[in-house]
MDAnalysis code that builds the backbone (N, CA, C; Angstrom):
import MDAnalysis as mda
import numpy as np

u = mda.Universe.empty(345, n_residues=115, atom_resindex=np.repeat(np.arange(115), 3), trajectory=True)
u.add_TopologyAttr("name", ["N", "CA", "C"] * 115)
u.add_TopologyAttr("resid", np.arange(1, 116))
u.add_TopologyAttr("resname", ["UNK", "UNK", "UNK", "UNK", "UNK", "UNK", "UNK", "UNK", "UNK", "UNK", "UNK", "UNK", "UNK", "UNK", "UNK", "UNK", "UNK", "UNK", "UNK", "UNK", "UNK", "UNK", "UNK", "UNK", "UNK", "UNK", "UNK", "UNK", "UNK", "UNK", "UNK", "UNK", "UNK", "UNK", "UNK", "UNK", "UNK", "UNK", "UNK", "UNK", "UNK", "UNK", "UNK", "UNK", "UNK", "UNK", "UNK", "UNK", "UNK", "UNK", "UNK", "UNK", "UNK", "UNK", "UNK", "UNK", "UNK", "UNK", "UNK", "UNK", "UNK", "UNK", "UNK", "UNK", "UNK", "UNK", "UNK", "UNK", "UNK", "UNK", "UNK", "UNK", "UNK", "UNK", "UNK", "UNK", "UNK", "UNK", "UNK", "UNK", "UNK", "UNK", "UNK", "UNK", "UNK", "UNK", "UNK", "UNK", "UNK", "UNK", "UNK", "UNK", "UNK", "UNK", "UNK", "UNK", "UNK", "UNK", "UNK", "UNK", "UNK", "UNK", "UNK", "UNK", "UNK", "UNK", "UNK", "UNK", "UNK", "UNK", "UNK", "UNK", "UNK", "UNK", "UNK"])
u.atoms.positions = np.array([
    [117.890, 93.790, 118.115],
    [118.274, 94.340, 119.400],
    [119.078, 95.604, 119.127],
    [118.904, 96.606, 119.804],
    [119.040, 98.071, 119.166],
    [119.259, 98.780, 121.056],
    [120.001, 100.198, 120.799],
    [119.999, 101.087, 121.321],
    [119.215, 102.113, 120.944],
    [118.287, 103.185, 121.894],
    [117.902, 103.959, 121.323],
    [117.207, 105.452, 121.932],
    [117.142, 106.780, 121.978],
    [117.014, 107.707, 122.347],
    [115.970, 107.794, 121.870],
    [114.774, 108.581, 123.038],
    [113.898, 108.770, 122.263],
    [113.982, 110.314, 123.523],
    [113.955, 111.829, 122.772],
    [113.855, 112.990, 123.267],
    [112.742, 113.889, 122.655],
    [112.494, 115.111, 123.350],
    [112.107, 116.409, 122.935],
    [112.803, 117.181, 122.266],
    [111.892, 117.269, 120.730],
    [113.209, 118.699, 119.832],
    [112.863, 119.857, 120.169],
    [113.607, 120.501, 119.383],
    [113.305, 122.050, 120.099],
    [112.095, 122.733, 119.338],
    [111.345, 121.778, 119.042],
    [109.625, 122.163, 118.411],
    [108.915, 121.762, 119.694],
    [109.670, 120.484, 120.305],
    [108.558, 120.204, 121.606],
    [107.804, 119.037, 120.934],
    [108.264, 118.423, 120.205],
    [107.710, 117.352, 119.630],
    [108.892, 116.075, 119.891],
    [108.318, 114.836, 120.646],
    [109.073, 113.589, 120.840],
    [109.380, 113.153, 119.502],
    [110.562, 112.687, 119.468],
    [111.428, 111.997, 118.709],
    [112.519, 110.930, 118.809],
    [113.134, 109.913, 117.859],
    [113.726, 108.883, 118.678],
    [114.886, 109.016, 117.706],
    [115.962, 107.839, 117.751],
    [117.463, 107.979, 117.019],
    [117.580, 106.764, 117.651],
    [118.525, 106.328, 116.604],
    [119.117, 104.784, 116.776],
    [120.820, 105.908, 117.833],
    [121.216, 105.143, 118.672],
    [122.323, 104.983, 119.398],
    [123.591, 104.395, 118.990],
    [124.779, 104.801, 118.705],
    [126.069, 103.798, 118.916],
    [126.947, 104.297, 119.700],
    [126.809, 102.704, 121.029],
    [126.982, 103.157, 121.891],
    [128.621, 102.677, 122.228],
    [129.732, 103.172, 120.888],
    [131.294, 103.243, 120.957],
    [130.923, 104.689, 121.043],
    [129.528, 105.337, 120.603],
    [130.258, 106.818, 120.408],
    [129.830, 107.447, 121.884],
    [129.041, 106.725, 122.714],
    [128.593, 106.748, 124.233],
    [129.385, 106.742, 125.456],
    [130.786, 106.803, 125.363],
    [131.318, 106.670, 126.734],
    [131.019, 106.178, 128.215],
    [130.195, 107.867, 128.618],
    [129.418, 107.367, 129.662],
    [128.507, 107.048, 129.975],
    [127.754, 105.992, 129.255],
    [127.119, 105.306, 129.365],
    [127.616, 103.544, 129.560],
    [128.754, 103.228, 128.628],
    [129.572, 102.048, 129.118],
    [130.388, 102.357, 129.986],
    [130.616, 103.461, 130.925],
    [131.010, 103.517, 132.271],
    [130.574, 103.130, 133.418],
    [129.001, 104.132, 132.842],
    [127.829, 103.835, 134.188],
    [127.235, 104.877, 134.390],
    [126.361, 105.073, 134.264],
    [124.967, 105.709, 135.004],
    [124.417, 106.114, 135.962],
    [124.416, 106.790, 136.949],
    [123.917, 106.832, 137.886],
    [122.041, 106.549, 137.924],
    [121.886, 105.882, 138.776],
    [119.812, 105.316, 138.717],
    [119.629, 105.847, 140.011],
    [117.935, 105.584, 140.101],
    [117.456, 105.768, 141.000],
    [116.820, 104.641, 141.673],
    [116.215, 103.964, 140.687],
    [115.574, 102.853, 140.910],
    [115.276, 101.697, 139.674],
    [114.626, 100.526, 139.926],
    [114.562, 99.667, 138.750],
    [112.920, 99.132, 138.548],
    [112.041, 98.941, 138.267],
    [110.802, 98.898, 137.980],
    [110.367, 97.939, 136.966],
    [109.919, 96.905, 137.010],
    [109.584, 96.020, 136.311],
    [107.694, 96.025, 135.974],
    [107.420, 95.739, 134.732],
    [106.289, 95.964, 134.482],
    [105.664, 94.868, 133.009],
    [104.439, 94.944, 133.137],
    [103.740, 94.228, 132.002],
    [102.576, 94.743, 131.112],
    [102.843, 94.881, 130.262],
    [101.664, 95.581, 129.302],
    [100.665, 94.573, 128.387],
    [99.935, 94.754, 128.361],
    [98.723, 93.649, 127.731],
    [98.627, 94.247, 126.684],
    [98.876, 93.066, 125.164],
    [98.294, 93.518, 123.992],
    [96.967, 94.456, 123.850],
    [97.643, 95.407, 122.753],
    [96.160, 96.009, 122.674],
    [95.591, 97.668, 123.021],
    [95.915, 97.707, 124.101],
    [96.093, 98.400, 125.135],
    [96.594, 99.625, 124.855],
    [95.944, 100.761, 124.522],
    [96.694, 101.828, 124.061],
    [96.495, 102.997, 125.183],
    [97.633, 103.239, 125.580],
    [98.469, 104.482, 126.315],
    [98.363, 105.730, 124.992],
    [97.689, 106.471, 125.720],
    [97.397, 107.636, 124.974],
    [98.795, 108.504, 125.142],
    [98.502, 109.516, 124.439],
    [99.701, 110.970, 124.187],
    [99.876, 111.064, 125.598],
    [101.411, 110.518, 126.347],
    [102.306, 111.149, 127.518],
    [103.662, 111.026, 127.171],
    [104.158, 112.303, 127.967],
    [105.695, 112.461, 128.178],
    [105.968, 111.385, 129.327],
    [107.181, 111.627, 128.926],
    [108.095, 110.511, 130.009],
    [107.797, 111.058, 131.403],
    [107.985, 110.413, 132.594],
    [107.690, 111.002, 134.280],
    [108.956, 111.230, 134.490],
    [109.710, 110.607, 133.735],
    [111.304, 111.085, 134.027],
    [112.210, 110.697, 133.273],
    [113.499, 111.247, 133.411],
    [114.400, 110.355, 132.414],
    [114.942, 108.569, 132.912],
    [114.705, 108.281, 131.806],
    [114.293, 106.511, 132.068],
    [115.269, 105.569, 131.319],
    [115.628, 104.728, 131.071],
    [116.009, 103.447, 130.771],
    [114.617, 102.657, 130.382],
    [114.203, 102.183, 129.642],
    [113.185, 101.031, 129.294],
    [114.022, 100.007, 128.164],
    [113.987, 99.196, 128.723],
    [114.725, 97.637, 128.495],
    [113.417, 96.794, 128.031],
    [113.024, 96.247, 127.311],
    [111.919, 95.133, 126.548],
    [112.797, 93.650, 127.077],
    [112.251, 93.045, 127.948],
    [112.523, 91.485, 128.397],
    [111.989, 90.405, 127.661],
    [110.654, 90.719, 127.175],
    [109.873, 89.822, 125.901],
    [108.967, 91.048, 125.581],
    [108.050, 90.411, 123.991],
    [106.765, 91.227, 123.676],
    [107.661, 92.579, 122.705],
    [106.788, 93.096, 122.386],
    [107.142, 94.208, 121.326],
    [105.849, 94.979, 121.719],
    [106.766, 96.186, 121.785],
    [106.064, 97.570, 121.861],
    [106.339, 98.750, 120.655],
    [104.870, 99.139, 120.465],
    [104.945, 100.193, 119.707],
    [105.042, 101.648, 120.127],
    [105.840, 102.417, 119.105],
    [105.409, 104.145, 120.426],
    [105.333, 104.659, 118.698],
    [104.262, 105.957, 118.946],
    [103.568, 106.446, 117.978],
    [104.385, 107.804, 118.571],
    [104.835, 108.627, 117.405],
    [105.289, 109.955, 117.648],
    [104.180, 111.244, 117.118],
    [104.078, 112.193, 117.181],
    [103.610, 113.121, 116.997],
    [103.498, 113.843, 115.432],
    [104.570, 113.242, 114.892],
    [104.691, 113.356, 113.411],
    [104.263, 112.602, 112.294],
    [103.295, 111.476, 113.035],
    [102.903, 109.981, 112.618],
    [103.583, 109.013, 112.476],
    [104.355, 109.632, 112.776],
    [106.008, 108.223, 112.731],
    [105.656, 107.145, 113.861],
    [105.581, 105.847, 113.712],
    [105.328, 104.856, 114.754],
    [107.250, 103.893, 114.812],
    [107.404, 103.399, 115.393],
    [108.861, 102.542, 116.100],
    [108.275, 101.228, 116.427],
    [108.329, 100.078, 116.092],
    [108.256, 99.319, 117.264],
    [109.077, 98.492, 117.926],
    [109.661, 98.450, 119.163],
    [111.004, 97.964, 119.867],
    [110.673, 96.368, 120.083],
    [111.819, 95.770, 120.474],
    [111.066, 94.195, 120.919],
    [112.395, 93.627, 122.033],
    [112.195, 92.165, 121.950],
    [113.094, 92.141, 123.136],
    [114.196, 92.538, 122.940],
    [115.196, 92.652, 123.912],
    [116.488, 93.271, 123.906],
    [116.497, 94.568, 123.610],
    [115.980, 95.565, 123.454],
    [115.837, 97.161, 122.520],
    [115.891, 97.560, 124.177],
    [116.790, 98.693, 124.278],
    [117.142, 99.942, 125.509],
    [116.906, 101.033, 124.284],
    [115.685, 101.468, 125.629],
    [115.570, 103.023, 125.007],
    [115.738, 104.169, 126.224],
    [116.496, 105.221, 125.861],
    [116.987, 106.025, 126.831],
    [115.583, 107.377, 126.511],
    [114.750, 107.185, 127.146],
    [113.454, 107.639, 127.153],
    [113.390, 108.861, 127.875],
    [113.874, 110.314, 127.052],
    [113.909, 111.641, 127.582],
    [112.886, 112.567, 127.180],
    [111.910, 111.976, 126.634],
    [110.753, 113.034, 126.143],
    [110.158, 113.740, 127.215],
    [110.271, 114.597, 128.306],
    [109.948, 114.733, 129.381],
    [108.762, 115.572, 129.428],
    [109.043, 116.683, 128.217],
    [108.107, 117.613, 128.096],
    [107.124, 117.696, 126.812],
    [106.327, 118.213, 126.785],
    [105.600, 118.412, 125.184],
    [104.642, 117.124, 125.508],
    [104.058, 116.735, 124.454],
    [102.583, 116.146, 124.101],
    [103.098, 114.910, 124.249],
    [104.722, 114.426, 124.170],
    [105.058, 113.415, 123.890],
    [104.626, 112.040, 123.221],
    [104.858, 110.565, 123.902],
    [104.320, 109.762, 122.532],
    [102.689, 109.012, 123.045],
    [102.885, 108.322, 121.946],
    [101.795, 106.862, 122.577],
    [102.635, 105.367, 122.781],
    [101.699, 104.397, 123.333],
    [102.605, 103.227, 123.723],
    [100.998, 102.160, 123.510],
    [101.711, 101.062, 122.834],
    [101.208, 99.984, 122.593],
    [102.087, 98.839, 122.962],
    [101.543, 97.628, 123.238],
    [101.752, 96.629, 123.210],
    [101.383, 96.104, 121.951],
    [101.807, 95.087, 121.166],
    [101.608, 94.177, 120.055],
    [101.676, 92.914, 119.906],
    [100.775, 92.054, 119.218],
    [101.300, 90.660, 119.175],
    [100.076, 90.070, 120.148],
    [100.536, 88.802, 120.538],
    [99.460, 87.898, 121.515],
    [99.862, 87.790, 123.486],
    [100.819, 88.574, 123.468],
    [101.583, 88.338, 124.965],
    [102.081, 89.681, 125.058],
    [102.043, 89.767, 126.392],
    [102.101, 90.777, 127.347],
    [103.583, 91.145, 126.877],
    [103.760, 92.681, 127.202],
    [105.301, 93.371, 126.789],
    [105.951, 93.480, 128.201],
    [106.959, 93.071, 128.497],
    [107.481, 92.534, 129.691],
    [108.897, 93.785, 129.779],
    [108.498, 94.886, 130.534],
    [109.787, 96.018, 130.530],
    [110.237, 95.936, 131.750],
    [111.744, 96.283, 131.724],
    [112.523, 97.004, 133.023],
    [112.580, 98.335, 132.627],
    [112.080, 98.815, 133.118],
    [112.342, 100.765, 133.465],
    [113.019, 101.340, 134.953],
    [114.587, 101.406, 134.656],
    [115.571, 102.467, 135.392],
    [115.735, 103.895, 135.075],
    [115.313, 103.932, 136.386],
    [115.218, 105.630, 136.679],
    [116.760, 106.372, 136.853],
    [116.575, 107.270, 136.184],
    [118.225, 108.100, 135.741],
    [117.788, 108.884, 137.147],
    [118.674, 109.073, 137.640],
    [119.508, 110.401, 138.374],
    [119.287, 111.785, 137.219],
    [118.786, 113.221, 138.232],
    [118.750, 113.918, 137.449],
    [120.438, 114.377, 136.828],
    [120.216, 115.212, 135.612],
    [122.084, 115.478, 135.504],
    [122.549, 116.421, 135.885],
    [122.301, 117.256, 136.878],
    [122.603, 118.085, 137.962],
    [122.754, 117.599, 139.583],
    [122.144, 116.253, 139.481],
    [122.688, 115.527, 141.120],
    [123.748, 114.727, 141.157],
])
């Protein structure tokens, strides 16, 4: 169970980083959201090259997911793993499900950081 960023570098290529979140402030303050979104992904199942629709929260409830980066670097998260999912722009990643059961996410929608 992990914290974790996954952004755009300044190549425009998605990338991720482990989080520690003593060095996070406001984030153990609070967040402003927009909304909360619950979803299920079926083994197998591959989500081709997209950027994020927005800046996100994705929380893993069960199941393990893989995300493939652009550099061939693959991650795969499982339950308990928050990823603060800012790849917004560029070619961004891929997304798999893994294993025999469905990947069971909460995805909260950030407030932009100008509202």
């Amino acid at each position: 169970m992990g914290t974790y960023r996954m952004y755009t570098d300044g190549n425009g290529k998605a990338r991720w980083e482990e989080i520690d979140l003593g060095k996070m402030p406001a984030w153990l303050q609070g967040l402003d959201t927009t909304s909360i979104r619950f979803g299920a992904r079926e083994p197998g199942v591959l989500q081709d090259w997209h950027p994020a629709p927005q800046r996100q929260f994705v929380i893993i409830l069960s199941g393990r997911l893989e995300i493939g980066f652009e550099d061939g670097s693959k991650k795969v998260f499982g339950p308990g793993d928050a990823r603060l999912v800012e790849d917004t722009t560029g070619k961004g990643h891929t997304t798999i499900a893994l294993g025999n059961e469905p990947c069971i996410t909460a995805t909260i929608g950030l407030k932009d950081q100008g509202s």
